[in-house]
N, C-alpha and C positions, 0 to 999 in steps of 0.2 A: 168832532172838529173837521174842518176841511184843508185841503191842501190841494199844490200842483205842482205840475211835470215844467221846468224852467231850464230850458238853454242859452245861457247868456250868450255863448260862443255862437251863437248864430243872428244876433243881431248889433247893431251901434251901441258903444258903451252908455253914449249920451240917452240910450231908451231905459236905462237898467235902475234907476231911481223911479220915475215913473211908474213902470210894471212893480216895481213892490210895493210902492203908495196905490197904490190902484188894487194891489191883490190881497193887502192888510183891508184898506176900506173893505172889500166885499166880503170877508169873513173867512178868509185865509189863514191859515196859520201856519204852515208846513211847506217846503219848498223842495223837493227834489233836484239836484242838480251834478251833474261830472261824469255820468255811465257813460256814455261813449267819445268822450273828450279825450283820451290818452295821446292824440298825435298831437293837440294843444299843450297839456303839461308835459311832455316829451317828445319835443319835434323829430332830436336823433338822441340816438345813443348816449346817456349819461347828461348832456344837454336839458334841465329843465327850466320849464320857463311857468312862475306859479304862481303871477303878478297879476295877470288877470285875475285866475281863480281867487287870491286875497279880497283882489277888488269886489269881486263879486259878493263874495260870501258877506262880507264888510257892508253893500251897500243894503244887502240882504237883512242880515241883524239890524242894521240903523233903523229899517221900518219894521223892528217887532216882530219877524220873519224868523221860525226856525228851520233850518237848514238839514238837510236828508241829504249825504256825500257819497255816489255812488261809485266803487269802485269800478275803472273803466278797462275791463280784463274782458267783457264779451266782443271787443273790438282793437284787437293785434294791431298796431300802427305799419305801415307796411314797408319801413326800415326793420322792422322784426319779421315781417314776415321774407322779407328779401335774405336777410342775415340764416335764418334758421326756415328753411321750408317744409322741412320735415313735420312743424308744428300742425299744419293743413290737417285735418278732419277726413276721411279716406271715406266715399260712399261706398256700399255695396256692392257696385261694379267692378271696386278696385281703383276709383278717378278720384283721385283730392279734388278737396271741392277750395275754389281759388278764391284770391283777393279780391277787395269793390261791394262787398255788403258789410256781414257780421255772423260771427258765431264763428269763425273761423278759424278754431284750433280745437284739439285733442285733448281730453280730458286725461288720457293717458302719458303724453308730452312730458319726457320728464323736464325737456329744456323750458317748456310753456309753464309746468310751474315752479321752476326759480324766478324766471319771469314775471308772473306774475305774483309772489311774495315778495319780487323786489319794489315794483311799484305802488304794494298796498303799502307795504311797509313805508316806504318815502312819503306816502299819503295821511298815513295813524300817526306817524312822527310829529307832520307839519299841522297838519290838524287837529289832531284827536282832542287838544284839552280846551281848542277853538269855544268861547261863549256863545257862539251863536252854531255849534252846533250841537244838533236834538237827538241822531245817531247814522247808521250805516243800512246802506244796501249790498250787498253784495252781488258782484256780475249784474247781468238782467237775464231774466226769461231762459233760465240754464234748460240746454236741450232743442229748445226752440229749431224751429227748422230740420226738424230731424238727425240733430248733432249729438243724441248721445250715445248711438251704436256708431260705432266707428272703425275702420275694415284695415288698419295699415300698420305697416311692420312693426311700432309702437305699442300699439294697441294687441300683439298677437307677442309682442316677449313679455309683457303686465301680463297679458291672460292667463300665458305661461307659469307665470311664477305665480300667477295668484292658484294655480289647481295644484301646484307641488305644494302649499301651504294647507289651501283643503282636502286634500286627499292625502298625500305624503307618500303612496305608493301606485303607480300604474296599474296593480292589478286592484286595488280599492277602485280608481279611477273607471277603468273595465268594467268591473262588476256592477259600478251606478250606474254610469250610460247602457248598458248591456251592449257592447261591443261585440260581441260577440257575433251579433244578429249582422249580417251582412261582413263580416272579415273587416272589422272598422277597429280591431285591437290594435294598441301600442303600447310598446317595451319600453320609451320613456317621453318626458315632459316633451323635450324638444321635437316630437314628432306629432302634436296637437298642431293643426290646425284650425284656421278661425272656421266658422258655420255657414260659409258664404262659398257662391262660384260653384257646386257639385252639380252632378248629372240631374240628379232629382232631389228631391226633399231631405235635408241633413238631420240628423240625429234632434230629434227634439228635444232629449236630455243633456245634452250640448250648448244646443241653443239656449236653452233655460238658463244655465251656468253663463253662457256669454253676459246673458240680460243682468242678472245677478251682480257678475263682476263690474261690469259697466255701469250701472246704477251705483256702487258702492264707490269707484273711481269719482262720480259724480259729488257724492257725500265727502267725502278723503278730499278734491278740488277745493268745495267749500270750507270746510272745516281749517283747511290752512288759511283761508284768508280772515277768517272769523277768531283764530286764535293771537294770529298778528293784530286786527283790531284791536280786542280785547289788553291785548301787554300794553299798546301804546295810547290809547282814549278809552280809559278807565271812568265808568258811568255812565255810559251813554251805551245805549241797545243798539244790536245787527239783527234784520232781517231780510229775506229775499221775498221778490215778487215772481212767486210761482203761475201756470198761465193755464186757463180753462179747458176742460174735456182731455189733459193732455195726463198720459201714464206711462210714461218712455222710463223713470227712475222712479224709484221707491222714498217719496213726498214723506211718508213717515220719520223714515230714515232720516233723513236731512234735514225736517224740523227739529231736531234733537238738537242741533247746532246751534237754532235761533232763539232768542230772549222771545218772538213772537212770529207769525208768517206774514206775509203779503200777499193778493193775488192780484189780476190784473183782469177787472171785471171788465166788457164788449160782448154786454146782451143780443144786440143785432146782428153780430159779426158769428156769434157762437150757435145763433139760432139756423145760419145760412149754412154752417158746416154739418150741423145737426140732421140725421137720416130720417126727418121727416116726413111723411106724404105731401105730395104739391100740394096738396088743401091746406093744409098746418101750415107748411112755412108762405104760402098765401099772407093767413088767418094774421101769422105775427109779425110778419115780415115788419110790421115798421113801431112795434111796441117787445118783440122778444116772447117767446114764450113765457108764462108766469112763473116756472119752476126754475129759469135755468141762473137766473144772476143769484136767487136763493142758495141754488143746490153746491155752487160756490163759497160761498160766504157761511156754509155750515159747514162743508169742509173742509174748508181752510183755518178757520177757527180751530177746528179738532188738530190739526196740524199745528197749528199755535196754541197747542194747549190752554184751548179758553181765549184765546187773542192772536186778533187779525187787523189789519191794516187794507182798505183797498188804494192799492200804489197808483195804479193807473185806472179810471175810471170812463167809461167810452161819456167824451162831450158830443157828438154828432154821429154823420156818417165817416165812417173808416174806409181804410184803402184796401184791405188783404182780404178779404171774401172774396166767394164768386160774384156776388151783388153786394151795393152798400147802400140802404137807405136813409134818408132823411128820418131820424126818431119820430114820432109824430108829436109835437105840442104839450110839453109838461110831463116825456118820461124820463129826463134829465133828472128832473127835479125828483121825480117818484125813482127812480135805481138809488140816488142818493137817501134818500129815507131809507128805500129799502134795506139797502150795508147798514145803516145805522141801527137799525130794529134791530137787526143779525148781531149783534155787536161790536160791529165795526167800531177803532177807535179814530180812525182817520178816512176819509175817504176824501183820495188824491185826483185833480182829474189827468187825462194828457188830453192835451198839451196846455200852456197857459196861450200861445200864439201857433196858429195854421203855419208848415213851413211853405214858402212859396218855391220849393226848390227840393230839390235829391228822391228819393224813392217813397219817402210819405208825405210830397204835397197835397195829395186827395185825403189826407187824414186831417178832423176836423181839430180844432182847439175851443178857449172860451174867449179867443178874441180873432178875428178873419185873420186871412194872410196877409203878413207883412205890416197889419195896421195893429191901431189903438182899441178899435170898435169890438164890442162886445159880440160875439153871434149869437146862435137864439139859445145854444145851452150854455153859454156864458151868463144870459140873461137870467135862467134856471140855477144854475147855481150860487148868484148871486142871492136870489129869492131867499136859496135853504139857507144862506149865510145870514138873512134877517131874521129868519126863522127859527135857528138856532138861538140866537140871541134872547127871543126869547122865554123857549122853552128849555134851556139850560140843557144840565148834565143829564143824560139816558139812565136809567136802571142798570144795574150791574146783572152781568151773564150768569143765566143760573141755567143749570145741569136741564135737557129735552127730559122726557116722558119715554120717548123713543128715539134708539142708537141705529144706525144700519152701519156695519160693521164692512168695509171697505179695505179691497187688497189690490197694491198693484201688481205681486206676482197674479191674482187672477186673471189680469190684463194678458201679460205675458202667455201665460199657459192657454186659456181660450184663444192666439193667434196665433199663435207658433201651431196648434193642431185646433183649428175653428171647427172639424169635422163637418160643420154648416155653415155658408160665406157670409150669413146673416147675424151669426149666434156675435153680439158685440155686447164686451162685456159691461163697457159706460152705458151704455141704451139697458140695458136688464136694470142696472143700477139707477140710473134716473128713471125710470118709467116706474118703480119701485118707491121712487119717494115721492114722485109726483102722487101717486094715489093716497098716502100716508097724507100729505099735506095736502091734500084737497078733501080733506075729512077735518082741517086746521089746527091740525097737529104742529108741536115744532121740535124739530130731530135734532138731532146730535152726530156726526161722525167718527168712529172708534176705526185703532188698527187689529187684526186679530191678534186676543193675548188680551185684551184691552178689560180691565175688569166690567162685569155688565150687572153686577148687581143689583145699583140703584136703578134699572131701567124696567120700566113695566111692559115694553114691547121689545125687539129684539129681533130687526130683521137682516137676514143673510144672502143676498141676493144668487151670488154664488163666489164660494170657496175651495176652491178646485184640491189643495194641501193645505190639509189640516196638521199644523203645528201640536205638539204638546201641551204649547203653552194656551192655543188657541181652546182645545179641546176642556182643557181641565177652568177655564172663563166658562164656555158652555153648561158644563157640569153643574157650574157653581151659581149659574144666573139664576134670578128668581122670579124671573116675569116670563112672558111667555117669548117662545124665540121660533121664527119661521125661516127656513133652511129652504134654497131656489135650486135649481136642476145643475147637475156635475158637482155640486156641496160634495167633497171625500171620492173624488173621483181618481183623484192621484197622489204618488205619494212625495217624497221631496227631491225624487230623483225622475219625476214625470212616467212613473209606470202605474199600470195597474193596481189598487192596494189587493193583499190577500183578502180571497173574500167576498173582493169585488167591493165596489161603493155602494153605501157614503164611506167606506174604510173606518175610521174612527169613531164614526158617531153610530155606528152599528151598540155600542154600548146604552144608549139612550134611546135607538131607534131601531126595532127589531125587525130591518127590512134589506133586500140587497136589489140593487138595479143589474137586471139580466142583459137588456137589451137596449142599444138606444138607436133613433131612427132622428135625421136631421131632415128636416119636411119645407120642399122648398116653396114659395110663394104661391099660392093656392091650395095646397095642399094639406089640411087642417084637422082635427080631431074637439067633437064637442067634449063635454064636460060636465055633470049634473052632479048634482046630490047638496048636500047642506051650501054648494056654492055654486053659478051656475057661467058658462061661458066655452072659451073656444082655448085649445093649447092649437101653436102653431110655431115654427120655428125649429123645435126640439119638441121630443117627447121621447120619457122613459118609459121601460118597461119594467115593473116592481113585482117582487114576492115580498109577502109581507104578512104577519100575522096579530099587526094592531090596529087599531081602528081604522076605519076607512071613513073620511069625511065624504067624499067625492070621486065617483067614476067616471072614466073615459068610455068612449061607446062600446067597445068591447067587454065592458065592467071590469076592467080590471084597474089598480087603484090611480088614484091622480092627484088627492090630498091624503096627507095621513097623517096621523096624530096621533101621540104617546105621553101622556101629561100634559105638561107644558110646552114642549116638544112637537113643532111639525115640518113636514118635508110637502111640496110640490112639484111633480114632478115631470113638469113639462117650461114652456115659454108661456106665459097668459095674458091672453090678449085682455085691454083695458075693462071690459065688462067682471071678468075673472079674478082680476086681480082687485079690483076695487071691492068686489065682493066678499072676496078673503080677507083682505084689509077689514072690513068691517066687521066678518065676523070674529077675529083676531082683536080687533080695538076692543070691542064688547065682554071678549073671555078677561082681557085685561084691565077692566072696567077703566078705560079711559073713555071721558066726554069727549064726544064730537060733533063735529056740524057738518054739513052736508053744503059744497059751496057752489057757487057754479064755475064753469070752469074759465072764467076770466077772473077772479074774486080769489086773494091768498091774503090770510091774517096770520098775525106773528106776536105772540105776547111778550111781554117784555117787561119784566116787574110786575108792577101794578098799572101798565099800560098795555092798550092791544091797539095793534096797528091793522088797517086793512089798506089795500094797495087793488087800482083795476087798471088791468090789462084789458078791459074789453070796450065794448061801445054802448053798454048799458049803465044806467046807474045803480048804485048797489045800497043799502038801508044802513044804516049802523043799528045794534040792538037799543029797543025803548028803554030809557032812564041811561043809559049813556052821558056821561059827564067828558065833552070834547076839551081837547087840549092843539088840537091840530085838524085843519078842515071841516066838514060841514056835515050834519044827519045823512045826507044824499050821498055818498061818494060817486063825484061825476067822474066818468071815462079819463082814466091818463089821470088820476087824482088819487090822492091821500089821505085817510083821519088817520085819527088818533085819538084813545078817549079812556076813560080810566071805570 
């Protein structure tokens, strides 16, 4: 089904019948509305005014419109913020970062949240048993703008109290950080420190614990607005709209909280941020790369355990990149199929109208600014809303072939000590699935711990701490599973493991890394043997006494193998990895196909979708029974065929 991003408060009441007879015709069903509206429902202090919002929602149901009520907590009214300043977000430098945008408080605040349980609550109260509404968003886009490490006296008595709680004794505390190393020891709590402002490079193991604590504050924020929901609009679902490429907080974690996830797919926008060669982002600048709205929409799913929603779906050019183009001609239409295949159950666009005013006028919608008229991926989404009609209900989500197993503390631990300014640990990760799904494979995203049974491939890109729970998953998988460079390189307190790495998987892998070298931009090592290409970036250096698939020029090893079980142990470049991948797919007798690299299918029940990204046409296979589009798939086009 589809849906949209709706501001009433920003236009004449007299347009707000209209827009939902107009957004019901095109195949609308879902309506987002209230995330940053709090200075409307609460102009001052205890002062609400909620007569609008009635109006709205009211005018809303009347045209067969279900209603998405977004708590409006990612935007402090600035009577709160004048009242209590303290609530301010503290950067890095030690500067609150001030009023006039959003995101603008502390997840740590204790005053921010009574605050904000008081205005969910006044919100689940008045609404929750509402007929015309379908469920809850929580905040927007938590973290966003780099708000969820946060540097200020709030933030450093929570810290405080959360390491008396994990540790319980200073010299526990000592002995994980290893204090000892530079005279960094303290006799008690109150004499931590946050991991910011020092001469040089602060404790890693510190930092880590910061990232930890802050992530968990993030989950803890949500969860109280999610449990107020729940007491006061009983049957109706809460989820949030988490935001692309982004690993500031641990997404696992705080899926736990939601009935389902959200994300907020801007293929153009994510492909411009993305650290590709000027050739690449050239190549997709006005279609997106083919993996990157995918590689969302699988893991976000995984976060929604089986179910996802895209909240915000990009209609045009956007405003927040370094560049924003114009989509080129029918990839509106194709992102939106594409979330569907993935199995999306909603895919929402923003906006329903362009604002012609404040900090996202350059941001497009499905109708221009300020007017009635449709713009060109208003016209697109209109299409898929005939379209749906009448190809009905999708297949239901069944279990990938292949998991790649995904951590945001990896995120943390590869920045906090990059040892290479290149080594990024999203880039390892997508560059990893792109080759998977360019063999037309369809994945699945797991957290480690995550049982891997049913999965016939099993890929690790890198897992810097290996969990218990994580390790004895591993143990226990039965397909084959490939382990990427720093896999067991640390242990939970960011040191060394005894032993040296992989640390834990030295049980299944009778190998240790001696030596690692971070190899800056030219600087490369080939690669032959049963797989053939180039490491760059990273390379290890292994003792090892099991197979050796593939050597590095010096022959010493670069793939290796122990059952089912393998490790690589370098960065590899696309030739390498695609390679591996294939011989990998083979060991695990999974079918595949060889695609070109504009060309990504997705099967889907008893339907398979292909989608092109490029400027060529692409075939669908002979005897193909279509249900959507045409034998040819032309450039910016869609089948579908059973």
């Amino acid at each position: 089904m589809l849906g949209v991003c709706y501001y009433p408060e920003h236009w004449p009441e007299s347009w707000w019948a209209d827009d939902a007879k107009r957004m019901f015709e095109m195949g609308i069903r879902f309506v987002r509305i209230g995330e940053f509206a709090w200075s409307r429902m609460e102009p001052s202090r205890g002062f609400y005014d909620f007569e609008w919002l009635d109006r709205a929602i009211e005018v809303l149901g009347k045209a067969g419109l279900k209603v998405v009520l977004g708590t409006p907590t990612a935007t402090p009214p600035k009577w709160l913020m004048d009242e209590h300043p303290d609530i301010a977000p503290v950067d890095e430098r030690g500067q609150p970062r001030g009023f006039g945008s959003r995101r603008h408080y502390s997840f740590s605040s204790e005053t921010y949240h009574k605050e904000s349980s008081r205005i969910v609550e006044v919100l689940a109260k008045r609404y929750g048993n509402h007929p015309a509404l379908a469920g809850w968003q929580t905040d927007n886009e938590y973290g966003c703008h780099l708000t969820v490490l946060s540097w200020g006296a709030e933030d450093l008595k929570a810290f405080q109290n959360w390491l008396r709680k994990t540790y319980q004794t200073t010299d526990q505390l000592n002995e994980a950080w290893g204090n000892v190393f530079w005279s960094m020891e303290v006799s008690n709590f109150d004499q931590i420190s946050l991991p910011h402002l020092t001469v040089t490079e602060t404790n890693p193991a510190a930092r880590l614990d910061f990232w930890r604590f802050q992530s968990g504050q993030v989950a803890a924020y949500d969860k109280m607005q999610c449990d107020i929901i729940r007491k006061h609009s009983p049957g109706r679902w809460v989820t949030h709209n988490f935001m692309g490429f982004f690993n500031e907080f641990d997404h696992w974690k705080l899926g736990e909280n939601l009935d389902f996830a959200s994300h907020d797919s801007y293929p153009l926008g994510f492909a411009e941020q993305f650290p590709f060669s000027e050739q690449d982002h050239i190549k997709w600048a006005e279609t997106s790369h083919p993996d990157i709205a995918p590689f969302h929409h699988d893991l976000y799913r995984g976060v929604g355990r089986g179910r996802f929603w895209v909240m915000e779906q990009q209609p045009g050019p956007v405003n927040w990149a370094p560049w924003n183009p114009v989509p080129k001609p029918g990839m509106v239409r194709l992102w939106t199929w594409e979330a569907l295949a993935h199995g999306a159950e909603v895919v929402s666009y923003f906006r329903w109208r362009q604002a012609p005013f404040a900090q996202e006028q350059m941001h497009a919608g499905l109708n221009m600014a300020g007017l009635s008229d449709l713009s060109a991926g208003g016209t697109e989404a209109a299409a898929v809303g005939t379209e749906l009609k009448k190809i009905g209900k999708l297949p239901k989500f069944e279990q990938a072939p292949v998991a790649i197993v995904y951590d945001y503390e990896a995120s943390w631990i590869t920045r906090i000590q990059p040892q290479g300014q290149d080594f990024r640990y999203h880039e390892l990760v997508f560059r990893w699935y792109e080759a998977v799904r360019s063999l037309g494979l369809n994945v699945d995203f797991v957290p480690p711990g995550h049982s891997l049974k049913n999965y016939d491939l099993v890929l690790v890109p890198s897992l810097p701490h290996i969990s218990d729970q994580a390790l004895r998953a591993f143990e226990k998988a039965k397909g084959v599973v490939f382990y990427g460079p720093r896999t067991g390189s640390k242990t939970r307190h960011f040191a060394i493991p005894d032993g040296l790495a992989p640390g834990p998987l030295r049980g299944l892998l009778n190998m240790r890394v001696t030596q690692i070298a971070s190899l800056r931009p030219g600087l490369n090592d080939t690669v032959s043997g049963k797989v053939s290409g180039t490491a760059s970036r990273w390379r290890e250096h292994v003792e090892t006494s099991e197979q050796i698939l593939a050597r590095f020029a010096n022959k010493e090893a670069a793939l290796i193998a122990s059952g089912q079980h393998h490790y690589l142990a370098c960065w590899p470049d696309a030739d390498l990895l695609h390679d591996i991948m294939q011989v990998l797919c083979r060991k695990a007798k999974l079918k595949t196909v060889k695609l070109p690299e504009h060309i990504r299918l997705r099967t889907c029940g008893n339907l398979t979708f292909a989608f092109n990204y490029g400027t060529k046409s692409w075939k669908v296979p002979k005897g193909a029974k279509l249900v959507l589009g045409s034998a040819a798939v032309k450039p910016q086009n869609v089948a579908a065929w059973t």
